[in-house]
C-alpha positions as CSV (number, residue, x, y, z in Angstrom):
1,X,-20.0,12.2,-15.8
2,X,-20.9,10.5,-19.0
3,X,-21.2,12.6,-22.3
4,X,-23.2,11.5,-25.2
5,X,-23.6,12.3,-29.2
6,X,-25.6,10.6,-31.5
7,X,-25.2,11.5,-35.5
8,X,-26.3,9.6,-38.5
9,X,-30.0,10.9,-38.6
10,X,-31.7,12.0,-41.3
11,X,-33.9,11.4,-44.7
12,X,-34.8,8.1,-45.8
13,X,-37.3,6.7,-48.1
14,X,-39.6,3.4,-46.6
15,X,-37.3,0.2,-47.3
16,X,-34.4,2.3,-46.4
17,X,-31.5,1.5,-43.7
18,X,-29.6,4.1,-41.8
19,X,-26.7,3.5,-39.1
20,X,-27.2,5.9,-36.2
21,X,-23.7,6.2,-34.0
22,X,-23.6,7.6,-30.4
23,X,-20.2,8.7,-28.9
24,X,-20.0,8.1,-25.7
25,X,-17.1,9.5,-23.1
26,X,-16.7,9.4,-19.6
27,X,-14.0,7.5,-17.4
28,X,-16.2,4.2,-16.6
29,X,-18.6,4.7,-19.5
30,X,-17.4,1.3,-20.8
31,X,-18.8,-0.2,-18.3
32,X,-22.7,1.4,-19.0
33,X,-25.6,0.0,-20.1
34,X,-26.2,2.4,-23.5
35,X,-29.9,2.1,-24.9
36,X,-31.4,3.8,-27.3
37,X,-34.8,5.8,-27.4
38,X,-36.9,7.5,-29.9
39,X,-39.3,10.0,-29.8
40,X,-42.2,11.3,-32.3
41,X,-44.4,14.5,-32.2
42,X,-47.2,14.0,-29.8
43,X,-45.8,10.9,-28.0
44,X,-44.1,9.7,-25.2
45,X,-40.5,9.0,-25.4
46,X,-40.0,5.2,-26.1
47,X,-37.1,2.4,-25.7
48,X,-36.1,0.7,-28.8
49,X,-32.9,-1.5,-27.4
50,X,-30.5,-1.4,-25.1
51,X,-26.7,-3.1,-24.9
52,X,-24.5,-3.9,-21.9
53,X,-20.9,-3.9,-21.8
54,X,-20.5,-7.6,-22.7
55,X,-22.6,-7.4,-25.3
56,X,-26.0,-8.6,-23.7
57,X,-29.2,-7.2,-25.9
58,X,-32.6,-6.5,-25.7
59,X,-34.9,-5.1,-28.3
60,X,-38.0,-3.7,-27.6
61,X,-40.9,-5.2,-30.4
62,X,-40.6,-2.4,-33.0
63,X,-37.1,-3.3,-33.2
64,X,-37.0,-7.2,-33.4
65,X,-35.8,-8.2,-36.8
66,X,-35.3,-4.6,-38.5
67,X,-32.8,-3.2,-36.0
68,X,-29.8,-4.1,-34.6
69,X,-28.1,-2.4,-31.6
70,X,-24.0,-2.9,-31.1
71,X,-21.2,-1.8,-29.2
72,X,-17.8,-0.7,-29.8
73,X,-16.0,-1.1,-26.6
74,X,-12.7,0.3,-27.7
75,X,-14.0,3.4,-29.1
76,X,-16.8,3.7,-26.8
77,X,-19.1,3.9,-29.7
78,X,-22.4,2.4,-30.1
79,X,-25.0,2.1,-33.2
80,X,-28.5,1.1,-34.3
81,X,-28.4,-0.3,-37.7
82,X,-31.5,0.4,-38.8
83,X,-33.1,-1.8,-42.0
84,X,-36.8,-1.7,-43.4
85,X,-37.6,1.3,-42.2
86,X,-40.9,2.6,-42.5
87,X,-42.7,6.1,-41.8
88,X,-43.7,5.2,-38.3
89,X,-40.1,5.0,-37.1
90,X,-39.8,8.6,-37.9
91,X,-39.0,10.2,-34.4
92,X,-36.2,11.9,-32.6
93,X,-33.5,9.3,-31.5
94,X,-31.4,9.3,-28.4
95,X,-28.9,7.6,-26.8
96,X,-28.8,7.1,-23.0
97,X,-26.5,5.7,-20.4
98,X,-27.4,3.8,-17.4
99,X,-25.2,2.3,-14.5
100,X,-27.8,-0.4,-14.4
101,X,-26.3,-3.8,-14.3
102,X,-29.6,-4.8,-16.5
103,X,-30.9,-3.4,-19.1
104,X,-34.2,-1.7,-18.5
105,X,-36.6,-0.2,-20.6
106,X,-38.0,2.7,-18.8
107,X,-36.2,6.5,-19.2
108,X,-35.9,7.1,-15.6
109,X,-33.7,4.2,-15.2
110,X,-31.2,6.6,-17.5
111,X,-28.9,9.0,-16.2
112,X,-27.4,11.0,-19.6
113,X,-28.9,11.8,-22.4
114,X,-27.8,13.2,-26.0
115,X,-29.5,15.4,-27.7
116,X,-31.4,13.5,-30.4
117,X,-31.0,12.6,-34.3
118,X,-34.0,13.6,-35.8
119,X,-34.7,10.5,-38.3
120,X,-37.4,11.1,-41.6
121,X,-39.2,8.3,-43.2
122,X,-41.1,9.0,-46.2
123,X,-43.4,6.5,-48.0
């Protein structure tokens, strides 16, 4: 069982950064591929990036160059530093856990789930 809780969410203007932080625990969760996912009102739930245990990255292209996805293997913590935001990366975020040994970008390849951050960009 893998546990997951992401905090850092909230109001931000456009330009703004924010750090989003999910805890993860579990015996082997060091070992899982952690993504995270958004989610806005009316819209499918999307991958943003995703981060093995060595450190291995992939972004999807509304990441690339604003956001930044890292891992904290002795704390089992992992963030998304998130810079130039704009109102269209408002959404629900979520971290996920997969026991994937590549990082994939579809939400059936997840097995846990938190419950969401809700981030606000206003223009």
């Amino acid at each position: 069982q893998v546990q997951l809780v992401e905090s850092g969410g909230g109001l931000a203007q456009a330009g703004d950064s924010l750090r989003l932080s999910c805890a993860a625990s579990g015996r082997t969760v060091s070992r899982y591929i952690i993504a995270w996912f958004r989610q806005a009102p009316g819209k499918e739930r999307e991958f943003v990036a995703g981060i093995n245990w060595n450190g291995i990255r992939v972004d999807a292209d509304s990441a690339k160059g604003r956001f930044t996805i890292s891992r904290e293997n002795t704390m089992n913590m992992v963030y998304l530093q998130m810079n130039n935001l704009n109102p269209e990366d408002t959404a629900v975020y979520y971290c996920a856990a997969s026991q994937s040994l590549v990082i994939k970008r579809k939400i059936n390849e997840y097995d846990y789930w938190g419950q969401g951050t809700q981030v606000t960009v206003s223009s």
